[in-house]
Each structure stands twice: as C-alpha cells, then as structure tokens.
N, C-alpha and C positions, 0 to 999 in steps of 0.2 A: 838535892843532889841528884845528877843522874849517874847512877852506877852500873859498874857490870861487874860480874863472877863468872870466869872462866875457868874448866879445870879439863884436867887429863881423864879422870874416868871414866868407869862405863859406867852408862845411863842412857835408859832406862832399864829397870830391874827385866834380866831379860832378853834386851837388844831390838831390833838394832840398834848397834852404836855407832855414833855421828865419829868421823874422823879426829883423833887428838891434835892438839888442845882446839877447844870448841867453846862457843858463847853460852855459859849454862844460865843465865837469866841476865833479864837488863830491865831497868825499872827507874822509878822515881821514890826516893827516900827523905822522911823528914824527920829530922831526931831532932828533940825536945826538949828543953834548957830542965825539965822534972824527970827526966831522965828514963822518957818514949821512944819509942820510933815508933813508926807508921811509914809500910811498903807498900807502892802500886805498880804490879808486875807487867812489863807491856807482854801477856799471857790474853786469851781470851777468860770473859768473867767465869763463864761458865764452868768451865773449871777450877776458878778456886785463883784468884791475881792479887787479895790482898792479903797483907797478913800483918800483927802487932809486936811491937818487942821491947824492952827494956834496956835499958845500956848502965854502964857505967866507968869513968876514967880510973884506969889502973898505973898507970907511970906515967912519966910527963907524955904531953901528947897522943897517948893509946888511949885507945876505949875496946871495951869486949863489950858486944851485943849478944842478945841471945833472943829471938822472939819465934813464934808460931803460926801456924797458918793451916788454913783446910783447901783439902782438892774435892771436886765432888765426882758422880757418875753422871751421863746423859739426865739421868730422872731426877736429878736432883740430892740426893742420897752422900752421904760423906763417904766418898772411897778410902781418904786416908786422909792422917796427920803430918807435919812435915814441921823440923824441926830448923834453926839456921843457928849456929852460934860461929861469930867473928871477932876476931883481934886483929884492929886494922891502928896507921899510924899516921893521925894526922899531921899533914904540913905545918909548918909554923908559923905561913901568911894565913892558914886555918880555906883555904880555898880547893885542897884536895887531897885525900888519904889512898893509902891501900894498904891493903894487907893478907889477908887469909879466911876462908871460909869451910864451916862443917856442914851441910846436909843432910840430913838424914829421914828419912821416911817411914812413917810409924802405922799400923793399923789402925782402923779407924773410930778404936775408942780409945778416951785420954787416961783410961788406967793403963794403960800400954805404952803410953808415951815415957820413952828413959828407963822402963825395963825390957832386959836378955836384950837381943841383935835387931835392929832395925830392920825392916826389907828391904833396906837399899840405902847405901850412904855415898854423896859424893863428897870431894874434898877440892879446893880448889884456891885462887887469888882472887882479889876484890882491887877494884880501882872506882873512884868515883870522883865526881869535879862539882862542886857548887855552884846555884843556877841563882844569878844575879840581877839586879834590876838594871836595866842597858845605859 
C-alpha cells in the first residue's frame, strides 16, 4: 500500500509548525495475512523510517493497527520511541482504506512507552491505495 497521514497538529514538539492540515508521513506498508505490518517511511534512514506493528480486524472491514518504531540522534543513539495506533476502514473491492491515526512520541526507553503523557502526540487521517501488478 502507499499511504499517507495527514493531520491538523502541531508538530514537532516545539515548533516550528508546518501550516494546517499538512502531510505528517507517507510511506510504503505491508500487512500480513498473521496479522504484521511492516512500514517504510519515505524519511531519511538515518533517523529512524522503519517501524513494526500488529493488526487486527475488529468489525466488518476495520482493522486497528497498533505498531512501533525508533528515531535516532546524529551519532547513532535512540532519541526516542514513537508509537502509531490506527482504525482505518477498508473498501470492499479491498484496494483502498482510510481512516484515523494516533501518534504519539515516547522517550527513549521502552519502560516509558504507554506510561503518564507522551512528548508529543499527533492525531490525524490515513488514506492508502494498494500497489498492484500492472
């Protein structure tokens, strides 16, 4: 699939922030008939473009994803954790969904991830279109 998530927030923790609504990531995604994904973020690597997640179908046609990812520093170093949970609603020819997206940005160890406030959450929509053989 390539998809995108676009939202109203500010982002990054911070500022500046980009004019609303804005392209918050766009990438290539593949979910898993065992119930993976696997994101590759058109980001540079160096900071941190891939990341894993889990899914599963909740009512007809929806799935909630929920997966994770690291950002690094220049040297290498994990700056932080970043968390993505989505409730998105696939079409019924199954060739394009959207839906909703969480964000959220966690310090950079995983005791930390999902507890008190994140550093930074964005909140936004998801649209994505399945990449076919021509």
């Amino acid at each position: 699939m390539i998809y995108t998530g676009t939202s109203d927030d500010n982002f990054p923790p911070g500022g500046p922030y980009p004019p609303t609504p804005f392209q918050f990531v766009k990438s290539f995604k593949t979910w898993h008939a065992d119930g993976t994904e696997f994101e590759n973020g058109f980001l540079p690597p160096s900071g941190g473009n891939i990341c894993f997640g889990v899914w599963k179908e909740v009512d007809d046609c929806t799935v909630k994803l929920h997966h994770i990812g690291l950002m690094f520093n220049p040297d290498g170093s994990i700056s932080s954790i970043f968390t993505v949970d989505e409730t998105d609603k696939v079409a019924s020819d199954g060739k394009t969904y959207k839906g909703f997206f969480d964000f959220k940005l966690w310090p950079p160890s995983y005791d930390s991830v999902g507890k008190g406030l994140p550093i930074s959450e964005v909140k936004g929509t998801t649209a994505a279109t399945r990449i076919s053989v021509g």
